[in-house]
VMD Tcl script that builds the backbone (N, CA, C; Angstrom):
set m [mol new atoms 435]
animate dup $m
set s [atomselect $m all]
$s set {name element resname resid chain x y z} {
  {N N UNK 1 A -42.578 7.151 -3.033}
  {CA C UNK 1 A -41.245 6.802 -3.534}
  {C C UNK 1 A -41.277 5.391 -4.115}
  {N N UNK 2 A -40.498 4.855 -5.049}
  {CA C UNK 2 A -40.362 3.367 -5.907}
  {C C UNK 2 A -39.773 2.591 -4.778}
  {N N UNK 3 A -40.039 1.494 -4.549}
  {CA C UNK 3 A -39.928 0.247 -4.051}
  {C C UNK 3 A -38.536 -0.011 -4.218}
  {N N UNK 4 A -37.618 -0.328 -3.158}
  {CA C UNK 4 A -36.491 -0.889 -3.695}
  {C C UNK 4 A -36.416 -2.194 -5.003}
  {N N UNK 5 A -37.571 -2.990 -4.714}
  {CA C UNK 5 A -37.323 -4.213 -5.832}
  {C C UNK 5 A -37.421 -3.002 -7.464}
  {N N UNK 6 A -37.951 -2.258 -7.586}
  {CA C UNK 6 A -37.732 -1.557 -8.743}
  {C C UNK 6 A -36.541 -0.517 -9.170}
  {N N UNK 7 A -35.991 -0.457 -8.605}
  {CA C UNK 7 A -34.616 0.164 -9.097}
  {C C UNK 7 A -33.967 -0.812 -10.038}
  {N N UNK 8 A -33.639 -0.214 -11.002}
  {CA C UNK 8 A -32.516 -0.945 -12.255}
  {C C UNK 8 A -31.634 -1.499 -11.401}
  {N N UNK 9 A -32.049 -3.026 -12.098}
  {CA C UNK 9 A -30.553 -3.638 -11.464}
  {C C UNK 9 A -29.189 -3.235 -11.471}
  {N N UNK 10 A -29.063 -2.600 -12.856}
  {CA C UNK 10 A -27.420 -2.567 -13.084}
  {C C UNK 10 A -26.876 -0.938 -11.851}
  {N N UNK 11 A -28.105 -0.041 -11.487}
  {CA C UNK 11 A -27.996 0.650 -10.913}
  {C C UNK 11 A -27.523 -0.147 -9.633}
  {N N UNK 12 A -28.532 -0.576 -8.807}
  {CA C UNK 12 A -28.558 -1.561 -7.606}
  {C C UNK 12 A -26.774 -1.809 -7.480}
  {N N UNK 13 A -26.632 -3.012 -8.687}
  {CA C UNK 13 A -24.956 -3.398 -8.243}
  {C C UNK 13 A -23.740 -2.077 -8.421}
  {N N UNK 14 A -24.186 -1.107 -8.953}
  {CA C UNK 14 A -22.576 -0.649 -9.095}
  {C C UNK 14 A -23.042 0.373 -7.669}
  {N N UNK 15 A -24.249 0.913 -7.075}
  {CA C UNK 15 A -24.312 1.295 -5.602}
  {C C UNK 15 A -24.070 1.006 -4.862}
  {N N UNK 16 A -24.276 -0.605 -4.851}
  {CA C UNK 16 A -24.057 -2.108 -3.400}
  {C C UNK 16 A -22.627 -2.517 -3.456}
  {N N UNK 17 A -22.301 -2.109 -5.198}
  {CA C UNK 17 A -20.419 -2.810 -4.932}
  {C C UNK 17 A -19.514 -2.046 -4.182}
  {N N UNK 18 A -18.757 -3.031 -3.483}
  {CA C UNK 18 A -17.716 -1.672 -2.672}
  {C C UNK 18 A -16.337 -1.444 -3.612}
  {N N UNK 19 A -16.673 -2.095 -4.931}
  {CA C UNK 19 A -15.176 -1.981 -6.011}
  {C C UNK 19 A -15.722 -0.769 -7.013}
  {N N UNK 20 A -16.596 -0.551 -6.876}
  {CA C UNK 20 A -17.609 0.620 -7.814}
  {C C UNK 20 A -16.273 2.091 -7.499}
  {N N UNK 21 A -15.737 2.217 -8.405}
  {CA C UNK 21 A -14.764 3.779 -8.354}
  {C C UNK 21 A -16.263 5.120 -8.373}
  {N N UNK 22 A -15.673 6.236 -7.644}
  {CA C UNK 22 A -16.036 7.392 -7.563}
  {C C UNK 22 A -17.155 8.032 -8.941}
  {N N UNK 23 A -16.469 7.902 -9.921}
  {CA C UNK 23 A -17.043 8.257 -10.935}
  {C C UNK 23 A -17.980 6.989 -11.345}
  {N N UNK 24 A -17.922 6.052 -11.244}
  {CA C UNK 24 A -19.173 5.037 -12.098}
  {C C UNK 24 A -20.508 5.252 -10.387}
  {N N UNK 25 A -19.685 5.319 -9.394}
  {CA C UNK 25 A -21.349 5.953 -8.404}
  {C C UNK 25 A -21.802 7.079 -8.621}
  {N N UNK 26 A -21.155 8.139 -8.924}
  {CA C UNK 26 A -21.640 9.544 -9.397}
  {C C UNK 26 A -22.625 9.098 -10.495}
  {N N UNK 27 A -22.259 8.385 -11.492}
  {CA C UNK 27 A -23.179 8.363 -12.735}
  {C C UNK 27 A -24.417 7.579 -12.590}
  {N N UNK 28 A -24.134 6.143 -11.493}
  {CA C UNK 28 A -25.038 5.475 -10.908}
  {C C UNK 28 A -26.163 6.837 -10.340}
  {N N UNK 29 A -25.493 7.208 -9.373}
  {CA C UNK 29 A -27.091 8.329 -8.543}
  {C C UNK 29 A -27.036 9.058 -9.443}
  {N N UNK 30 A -26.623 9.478 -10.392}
  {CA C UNK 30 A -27.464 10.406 -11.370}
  {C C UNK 30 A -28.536 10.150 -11.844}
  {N N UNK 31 A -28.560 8.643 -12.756}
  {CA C UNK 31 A -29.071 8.092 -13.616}
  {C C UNK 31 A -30.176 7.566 -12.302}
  {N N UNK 32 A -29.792 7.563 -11.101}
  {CA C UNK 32 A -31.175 6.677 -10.318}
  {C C UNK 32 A -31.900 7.840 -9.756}
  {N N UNK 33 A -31.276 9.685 -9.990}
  {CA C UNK 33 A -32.006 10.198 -9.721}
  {C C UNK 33 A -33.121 10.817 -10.600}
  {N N UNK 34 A -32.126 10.355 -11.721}
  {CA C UNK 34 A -33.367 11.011 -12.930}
  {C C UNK 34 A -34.609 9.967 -13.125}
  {N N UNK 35 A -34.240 8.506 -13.002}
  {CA C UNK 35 A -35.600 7.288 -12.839}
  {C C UNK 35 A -35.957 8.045 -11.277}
  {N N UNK 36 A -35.866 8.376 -10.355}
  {CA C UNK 36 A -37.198 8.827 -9.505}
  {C C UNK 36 A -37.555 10.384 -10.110}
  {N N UNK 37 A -37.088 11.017 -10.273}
  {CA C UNK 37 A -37.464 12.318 -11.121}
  {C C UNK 37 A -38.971 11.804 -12.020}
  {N N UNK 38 A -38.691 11.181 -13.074}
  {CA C UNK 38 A -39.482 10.611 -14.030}
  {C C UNK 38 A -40.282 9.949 -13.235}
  {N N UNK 39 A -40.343 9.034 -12.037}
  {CA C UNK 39 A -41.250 8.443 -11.259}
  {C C UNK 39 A -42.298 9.598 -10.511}
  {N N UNK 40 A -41.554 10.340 -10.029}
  {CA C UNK 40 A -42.257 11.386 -9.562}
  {C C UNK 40 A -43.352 11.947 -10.845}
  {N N UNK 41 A -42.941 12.569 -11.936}
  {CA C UNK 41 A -43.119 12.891 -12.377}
  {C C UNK 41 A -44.778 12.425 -13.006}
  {N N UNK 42 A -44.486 10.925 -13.193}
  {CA C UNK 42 A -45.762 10.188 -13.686}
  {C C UNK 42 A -46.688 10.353 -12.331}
  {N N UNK 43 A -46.571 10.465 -11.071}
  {CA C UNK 43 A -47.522 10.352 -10.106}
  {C C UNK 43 A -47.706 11.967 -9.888}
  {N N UNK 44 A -47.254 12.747 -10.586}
  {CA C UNK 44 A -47.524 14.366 -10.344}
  {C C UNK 44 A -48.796 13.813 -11.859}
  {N N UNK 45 A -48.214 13.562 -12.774}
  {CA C UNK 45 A -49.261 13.690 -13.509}
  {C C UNK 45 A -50.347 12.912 -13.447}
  {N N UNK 46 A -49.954 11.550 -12.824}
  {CA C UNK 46 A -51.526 11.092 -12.406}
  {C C UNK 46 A -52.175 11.406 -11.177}
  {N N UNK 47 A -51.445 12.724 -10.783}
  {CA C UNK 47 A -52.260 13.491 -9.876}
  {C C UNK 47 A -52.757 12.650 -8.474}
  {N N UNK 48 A -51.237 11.708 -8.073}
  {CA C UNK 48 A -50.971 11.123 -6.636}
  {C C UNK 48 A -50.098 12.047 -6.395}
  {N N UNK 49 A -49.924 12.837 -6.830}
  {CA C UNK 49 A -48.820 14.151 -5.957}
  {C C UNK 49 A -48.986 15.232 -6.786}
  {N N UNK 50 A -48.878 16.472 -5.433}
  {CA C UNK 50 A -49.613 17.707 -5.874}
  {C C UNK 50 A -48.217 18.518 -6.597}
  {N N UNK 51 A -48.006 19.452 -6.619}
  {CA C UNK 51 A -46.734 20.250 -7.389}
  {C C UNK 51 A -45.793 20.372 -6.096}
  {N N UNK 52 A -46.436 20.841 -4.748}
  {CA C UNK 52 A -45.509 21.085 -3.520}
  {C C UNK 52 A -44.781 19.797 -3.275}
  {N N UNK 53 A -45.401 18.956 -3.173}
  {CA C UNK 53 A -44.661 17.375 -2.690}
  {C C UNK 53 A -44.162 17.084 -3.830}
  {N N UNK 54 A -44.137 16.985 -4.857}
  {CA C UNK 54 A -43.619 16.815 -6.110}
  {C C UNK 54 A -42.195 17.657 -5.982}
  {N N UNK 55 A -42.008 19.106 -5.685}
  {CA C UNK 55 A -41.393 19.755 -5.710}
  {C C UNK 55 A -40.067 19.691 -4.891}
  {N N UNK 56 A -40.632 19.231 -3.339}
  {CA C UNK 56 A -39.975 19.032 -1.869}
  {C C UNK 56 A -39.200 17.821 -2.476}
  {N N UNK 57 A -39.644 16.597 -2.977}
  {CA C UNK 57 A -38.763 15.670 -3.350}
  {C C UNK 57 A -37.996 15.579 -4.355}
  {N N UNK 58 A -37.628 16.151 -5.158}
  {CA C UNK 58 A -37.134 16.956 -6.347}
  {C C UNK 58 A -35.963 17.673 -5.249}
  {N N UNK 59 A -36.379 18.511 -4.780}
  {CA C UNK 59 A -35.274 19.199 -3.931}
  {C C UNK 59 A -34.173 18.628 -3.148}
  {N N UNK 60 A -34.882 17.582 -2.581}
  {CA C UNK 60 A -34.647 16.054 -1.483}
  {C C UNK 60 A -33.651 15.397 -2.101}
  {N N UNK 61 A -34.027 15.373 -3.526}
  {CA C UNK 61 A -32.966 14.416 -4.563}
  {C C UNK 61 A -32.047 14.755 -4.953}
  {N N UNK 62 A -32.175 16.531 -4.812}
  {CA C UNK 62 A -30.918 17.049 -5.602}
  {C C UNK 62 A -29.958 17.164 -4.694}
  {N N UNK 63 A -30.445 17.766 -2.793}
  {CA C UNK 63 A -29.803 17.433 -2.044}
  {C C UNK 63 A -28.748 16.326 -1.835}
  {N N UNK 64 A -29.689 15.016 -1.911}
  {CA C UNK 64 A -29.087 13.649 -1.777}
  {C C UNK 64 A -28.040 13.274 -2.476}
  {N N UNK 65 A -28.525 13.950 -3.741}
  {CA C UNK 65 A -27.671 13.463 -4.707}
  {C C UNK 65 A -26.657 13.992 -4.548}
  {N N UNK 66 A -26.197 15.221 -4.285}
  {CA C UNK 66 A -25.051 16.377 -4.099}
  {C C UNK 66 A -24.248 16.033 -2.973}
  {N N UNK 67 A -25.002 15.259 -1.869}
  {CA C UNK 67 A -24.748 14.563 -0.465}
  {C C UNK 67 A -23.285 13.403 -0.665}
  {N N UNK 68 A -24.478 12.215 -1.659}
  {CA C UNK 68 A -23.965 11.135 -2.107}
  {C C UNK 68 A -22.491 11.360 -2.815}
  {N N UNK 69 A -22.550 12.113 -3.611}
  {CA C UNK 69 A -21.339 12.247 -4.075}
  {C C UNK 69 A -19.808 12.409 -3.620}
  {N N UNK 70 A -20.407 13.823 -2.418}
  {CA C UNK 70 A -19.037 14.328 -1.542}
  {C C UNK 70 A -18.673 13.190 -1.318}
  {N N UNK 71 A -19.587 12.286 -0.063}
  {CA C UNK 71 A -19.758 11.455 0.523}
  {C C UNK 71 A -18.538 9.932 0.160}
  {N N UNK 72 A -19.207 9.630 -1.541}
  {CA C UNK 72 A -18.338 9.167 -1.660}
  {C C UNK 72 A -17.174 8.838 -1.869}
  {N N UNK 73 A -16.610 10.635 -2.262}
  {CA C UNK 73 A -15.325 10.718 -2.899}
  {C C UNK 73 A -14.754 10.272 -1.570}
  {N N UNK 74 A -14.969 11.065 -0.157}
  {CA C UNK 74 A -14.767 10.949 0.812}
  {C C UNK 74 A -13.979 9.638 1.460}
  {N N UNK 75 A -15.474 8.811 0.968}
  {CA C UNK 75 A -15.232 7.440 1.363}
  {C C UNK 75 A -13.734 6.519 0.462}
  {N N UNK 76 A -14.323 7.503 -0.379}
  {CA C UNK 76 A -13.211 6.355 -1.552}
  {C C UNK 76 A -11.931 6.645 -1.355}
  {N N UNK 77 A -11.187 8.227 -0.847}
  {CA C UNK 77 A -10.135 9.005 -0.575}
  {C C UNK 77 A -9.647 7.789 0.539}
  {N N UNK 78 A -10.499 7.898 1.974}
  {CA C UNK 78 A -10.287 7.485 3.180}
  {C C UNK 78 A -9.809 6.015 2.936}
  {N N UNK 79 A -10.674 5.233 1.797}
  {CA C UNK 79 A -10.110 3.749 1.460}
  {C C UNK 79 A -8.662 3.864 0.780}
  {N N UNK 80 A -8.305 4.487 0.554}
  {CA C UNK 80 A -6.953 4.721 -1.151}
  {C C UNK 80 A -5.556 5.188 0.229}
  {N N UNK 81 A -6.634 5.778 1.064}
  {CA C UNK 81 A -5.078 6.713 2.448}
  {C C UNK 81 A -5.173 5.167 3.395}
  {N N UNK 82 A -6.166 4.355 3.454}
  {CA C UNK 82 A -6.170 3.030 4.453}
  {C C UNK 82 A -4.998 2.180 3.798}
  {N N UNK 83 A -5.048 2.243 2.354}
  {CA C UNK 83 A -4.659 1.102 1.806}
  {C C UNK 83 A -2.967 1.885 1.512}
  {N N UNK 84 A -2.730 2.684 1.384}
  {CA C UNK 84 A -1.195 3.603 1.308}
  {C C UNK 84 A -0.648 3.440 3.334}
  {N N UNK 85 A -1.122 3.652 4.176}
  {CA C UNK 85 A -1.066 3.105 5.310}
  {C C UNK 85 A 0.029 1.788 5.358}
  {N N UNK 86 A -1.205 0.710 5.190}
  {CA C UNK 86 A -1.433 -0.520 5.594}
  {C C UNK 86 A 0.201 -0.937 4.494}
  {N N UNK 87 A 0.187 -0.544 3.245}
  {CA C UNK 87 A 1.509 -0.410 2.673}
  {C C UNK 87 A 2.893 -0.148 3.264}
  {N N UNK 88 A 2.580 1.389 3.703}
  {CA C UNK 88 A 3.846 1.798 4.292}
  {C C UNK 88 A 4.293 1.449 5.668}
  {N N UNK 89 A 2.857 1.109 6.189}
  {CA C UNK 89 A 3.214 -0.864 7.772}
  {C C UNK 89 A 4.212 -1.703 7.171}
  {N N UNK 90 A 3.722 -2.691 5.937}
  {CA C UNK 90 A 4.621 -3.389 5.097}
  {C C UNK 90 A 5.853 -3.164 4.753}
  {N N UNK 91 A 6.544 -2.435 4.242}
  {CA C UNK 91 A 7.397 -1.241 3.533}
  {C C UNK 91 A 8.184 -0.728 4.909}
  {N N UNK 92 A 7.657 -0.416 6.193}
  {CA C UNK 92 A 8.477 -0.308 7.378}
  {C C UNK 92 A 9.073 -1.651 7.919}
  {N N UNK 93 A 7.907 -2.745 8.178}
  {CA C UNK 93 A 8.132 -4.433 8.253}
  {C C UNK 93 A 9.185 -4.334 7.813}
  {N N UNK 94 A 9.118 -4.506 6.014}
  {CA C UNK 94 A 10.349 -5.142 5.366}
  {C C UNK 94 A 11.798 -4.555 5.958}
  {N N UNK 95 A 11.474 -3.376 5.832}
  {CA C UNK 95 A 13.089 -2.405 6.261}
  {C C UNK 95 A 13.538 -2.844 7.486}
  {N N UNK 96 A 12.672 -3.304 8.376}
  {CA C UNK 96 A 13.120 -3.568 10.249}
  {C C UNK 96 A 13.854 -4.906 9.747}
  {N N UNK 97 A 13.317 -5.885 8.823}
  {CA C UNK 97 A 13.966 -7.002 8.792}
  {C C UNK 97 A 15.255 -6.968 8.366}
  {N N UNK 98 A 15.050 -6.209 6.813}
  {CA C UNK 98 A 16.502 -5.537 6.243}
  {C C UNK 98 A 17.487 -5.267 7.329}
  {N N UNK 99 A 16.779 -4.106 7.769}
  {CA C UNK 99 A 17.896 -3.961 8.860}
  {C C UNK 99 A 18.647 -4.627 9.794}
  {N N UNK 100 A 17.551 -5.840 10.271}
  {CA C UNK 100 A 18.391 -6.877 10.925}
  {C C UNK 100 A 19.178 -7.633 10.013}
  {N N UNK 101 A 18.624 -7.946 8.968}
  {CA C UNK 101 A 19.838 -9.292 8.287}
  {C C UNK 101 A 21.082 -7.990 8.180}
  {N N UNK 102 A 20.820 -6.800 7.383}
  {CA C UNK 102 A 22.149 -5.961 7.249}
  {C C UNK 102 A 23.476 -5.892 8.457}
  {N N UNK 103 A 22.610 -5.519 9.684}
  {CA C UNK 103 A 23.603 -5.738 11.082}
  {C C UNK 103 A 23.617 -7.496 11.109}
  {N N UNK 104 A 23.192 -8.273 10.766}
  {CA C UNK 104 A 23.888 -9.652 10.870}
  {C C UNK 104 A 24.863 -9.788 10.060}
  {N N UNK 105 A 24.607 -9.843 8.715}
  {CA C UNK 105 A 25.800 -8.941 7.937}
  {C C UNK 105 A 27.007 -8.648 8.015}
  {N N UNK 106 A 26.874 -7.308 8.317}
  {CA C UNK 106 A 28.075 -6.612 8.575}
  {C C UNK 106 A 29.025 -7.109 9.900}
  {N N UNK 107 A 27.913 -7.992 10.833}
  {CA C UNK 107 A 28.736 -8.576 12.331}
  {C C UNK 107 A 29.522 -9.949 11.979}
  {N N UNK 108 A 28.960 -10.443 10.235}
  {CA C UNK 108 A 29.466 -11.448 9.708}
  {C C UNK 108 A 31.102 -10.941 9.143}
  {N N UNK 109 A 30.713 -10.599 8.728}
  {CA C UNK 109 A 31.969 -9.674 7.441}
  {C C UNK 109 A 33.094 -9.235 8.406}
  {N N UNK 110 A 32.359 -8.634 9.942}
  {CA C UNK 110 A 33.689 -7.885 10.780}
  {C C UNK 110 A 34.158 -9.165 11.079}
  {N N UNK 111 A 33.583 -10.378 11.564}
  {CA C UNK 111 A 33.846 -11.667 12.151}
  {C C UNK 111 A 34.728 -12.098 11.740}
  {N N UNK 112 A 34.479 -12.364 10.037}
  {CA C UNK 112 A 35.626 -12.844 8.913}
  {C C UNK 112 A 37.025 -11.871 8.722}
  {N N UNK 113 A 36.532 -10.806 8.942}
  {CA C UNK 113 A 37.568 -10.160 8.795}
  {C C UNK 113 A 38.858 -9.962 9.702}
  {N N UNK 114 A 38.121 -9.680 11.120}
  {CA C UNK 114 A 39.115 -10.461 11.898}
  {C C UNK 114 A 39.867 -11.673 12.408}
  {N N UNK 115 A 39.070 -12.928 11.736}
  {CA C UNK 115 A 39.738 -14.113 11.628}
  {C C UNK 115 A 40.834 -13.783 10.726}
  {N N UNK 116 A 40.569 -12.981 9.233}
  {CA C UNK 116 A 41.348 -13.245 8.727}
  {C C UNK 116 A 42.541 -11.966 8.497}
  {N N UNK 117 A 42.903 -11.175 9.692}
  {CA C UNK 117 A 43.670 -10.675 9.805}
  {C C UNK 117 A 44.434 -11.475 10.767}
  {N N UNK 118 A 44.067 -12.396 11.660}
  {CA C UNK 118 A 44.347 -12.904 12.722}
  {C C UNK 118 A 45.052 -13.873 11.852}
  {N N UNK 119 A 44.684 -14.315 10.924}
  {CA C UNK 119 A 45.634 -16.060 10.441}
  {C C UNK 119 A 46.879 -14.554 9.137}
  {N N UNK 120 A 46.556 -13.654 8.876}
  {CA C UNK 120 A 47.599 -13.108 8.108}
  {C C UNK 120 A 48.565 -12.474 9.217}
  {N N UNK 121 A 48.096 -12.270 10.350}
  {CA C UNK 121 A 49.470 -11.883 11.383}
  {C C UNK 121 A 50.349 -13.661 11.798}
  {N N UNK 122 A 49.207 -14.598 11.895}
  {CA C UNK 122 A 49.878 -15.487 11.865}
  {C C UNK 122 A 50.847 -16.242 10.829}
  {N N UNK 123 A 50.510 -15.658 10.085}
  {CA C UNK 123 A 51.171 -16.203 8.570}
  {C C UNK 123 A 52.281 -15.485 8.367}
  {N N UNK 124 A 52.611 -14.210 9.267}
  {CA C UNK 124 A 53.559 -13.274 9.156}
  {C C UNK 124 A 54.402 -13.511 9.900}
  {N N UNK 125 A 54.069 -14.162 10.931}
  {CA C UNK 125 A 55.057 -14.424 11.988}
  {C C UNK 125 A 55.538 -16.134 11.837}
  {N N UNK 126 A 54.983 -16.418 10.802}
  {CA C UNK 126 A 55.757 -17.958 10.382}
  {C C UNK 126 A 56.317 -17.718 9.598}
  {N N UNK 127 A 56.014 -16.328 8.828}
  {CA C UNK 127 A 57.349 -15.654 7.804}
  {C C UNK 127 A 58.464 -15.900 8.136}
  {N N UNK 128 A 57.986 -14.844 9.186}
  {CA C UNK 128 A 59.339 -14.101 9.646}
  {C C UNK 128 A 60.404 -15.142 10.643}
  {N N UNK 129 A 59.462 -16.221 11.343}
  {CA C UNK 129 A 60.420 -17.781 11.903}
  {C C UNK 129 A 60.905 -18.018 10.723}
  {N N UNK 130 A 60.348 -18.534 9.533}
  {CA C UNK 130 A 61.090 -19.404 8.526}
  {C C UNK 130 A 62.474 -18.345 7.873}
  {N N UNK 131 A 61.980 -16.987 7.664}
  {CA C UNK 131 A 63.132 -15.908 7.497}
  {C C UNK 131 A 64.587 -16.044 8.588}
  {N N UNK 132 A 63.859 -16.253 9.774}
  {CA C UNK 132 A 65.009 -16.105 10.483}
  {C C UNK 132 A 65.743 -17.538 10.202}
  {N N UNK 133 A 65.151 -18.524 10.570}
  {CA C UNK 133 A 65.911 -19.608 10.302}
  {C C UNK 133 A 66.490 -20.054 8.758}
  {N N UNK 134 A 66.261 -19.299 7.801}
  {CA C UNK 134 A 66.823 -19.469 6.790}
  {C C UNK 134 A 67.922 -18.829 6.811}
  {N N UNK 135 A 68.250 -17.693 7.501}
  {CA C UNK 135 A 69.307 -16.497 8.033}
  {C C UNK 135 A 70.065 -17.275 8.823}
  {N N UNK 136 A 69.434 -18.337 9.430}
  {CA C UNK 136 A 70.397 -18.784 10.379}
  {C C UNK 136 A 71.269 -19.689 9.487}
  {N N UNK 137 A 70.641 -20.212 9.111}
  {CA C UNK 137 A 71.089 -21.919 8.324}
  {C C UNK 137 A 72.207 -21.211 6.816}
  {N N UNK 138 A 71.760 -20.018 7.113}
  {CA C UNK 138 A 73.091 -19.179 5.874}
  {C C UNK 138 A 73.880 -19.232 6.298}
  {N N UNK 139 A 74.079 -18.360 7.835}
  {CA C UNK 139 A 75.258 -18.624 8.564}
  {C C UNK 139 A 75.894 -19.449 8.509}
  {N N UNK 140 A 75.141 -20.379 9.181}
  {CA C UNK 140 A 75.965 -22.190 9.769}
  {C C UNK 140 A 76.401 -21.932 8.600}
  {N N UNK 141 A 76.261 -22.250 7.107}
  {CA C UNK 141 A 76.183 -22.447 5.677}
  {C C UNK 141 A 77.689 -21.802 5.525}
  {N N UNK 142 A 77.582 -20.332 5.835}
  {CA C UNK 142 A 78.749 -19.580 5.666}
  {C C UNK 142 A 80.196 -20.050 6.743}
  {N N UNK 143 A 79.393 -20.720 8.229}
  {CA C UNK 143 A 80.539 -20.859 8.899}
  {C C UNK 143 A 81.048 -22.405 8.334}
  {N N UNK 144 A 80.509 -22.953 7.922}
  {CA C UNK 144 A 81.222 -24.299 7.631}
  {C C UNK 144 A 82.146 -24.376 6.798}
  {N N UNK 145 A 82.320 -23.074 5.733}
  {CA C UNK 145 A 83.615 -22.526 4.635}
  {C C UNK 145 A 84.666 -22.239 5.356}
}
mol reanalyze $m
mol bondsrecalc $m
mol representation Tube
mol addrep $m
């Protein structure tokens, strides 16, 4: 098998990156299975490997390769449902807070509201003193004729 220092670099990074999407690793192990294919291939023909071992690893690769793939959709699915998660943690967070300022809120608004029914009953009943005593002061008004 080739030496890790010989694998195409540009292969190397988009395998090793963990930002590498589904489809650019699919094309990565393709392309790194066809450079050992062709590797194989030159040591079948310079007759360091017979047709059976030639063959078994060929098989090995197509395996791997078919492996690699599920594998990573897998992986990449499981990262995309971590990160929709870790969101809808956030997205619950925010709402618990919402929810508290909303009930602070609304315990504000009832607060005000009953102050200020409380100063309009009071304001009603200084009406209704100044009413009466204006009723009165008619009288006197009327009895002094």
């Amino acid at each position: 098998m080739p030496r890790k220092n010989s694998v195409p670099n540009h292969l190397r990074t988009v395998l090793e990156s963990k930002n590498s999407t589904p489809d650019e690793i699919k094309g990565a192990v393709s392309e790194y299975v066809v450079w050992v294919k062709e590797f194989l291939q030159r040591q079948l023909n310079d007759s360091k490997l017979d047709i059976e071992q030639y063959n078994k690893h060929v098989i090995m690769l197509d395996l791997l390769q078919q492996i690699s793939w599920k594998r990573c959709y897998v992986e990449f699915t499981k990262g995309k449902v971590n990160s929709i998660v870790i969101k809808l943690k956030r997205l619950e967070t925010r709402c618990s807070v919402l929810e508290k300022k909303t009930d602070f809120l609304q315990n504000e608004i009832h607060k005000k509201h009953v102050a200020f029914q409380e100063e309009t009953n009071s304001l009603k009943n200084e009406n209704e003193k100044l009413q009466t005593f204006a009723l009165s002061l008619c009288k006197d008004d009327n009895n002094l004729f």
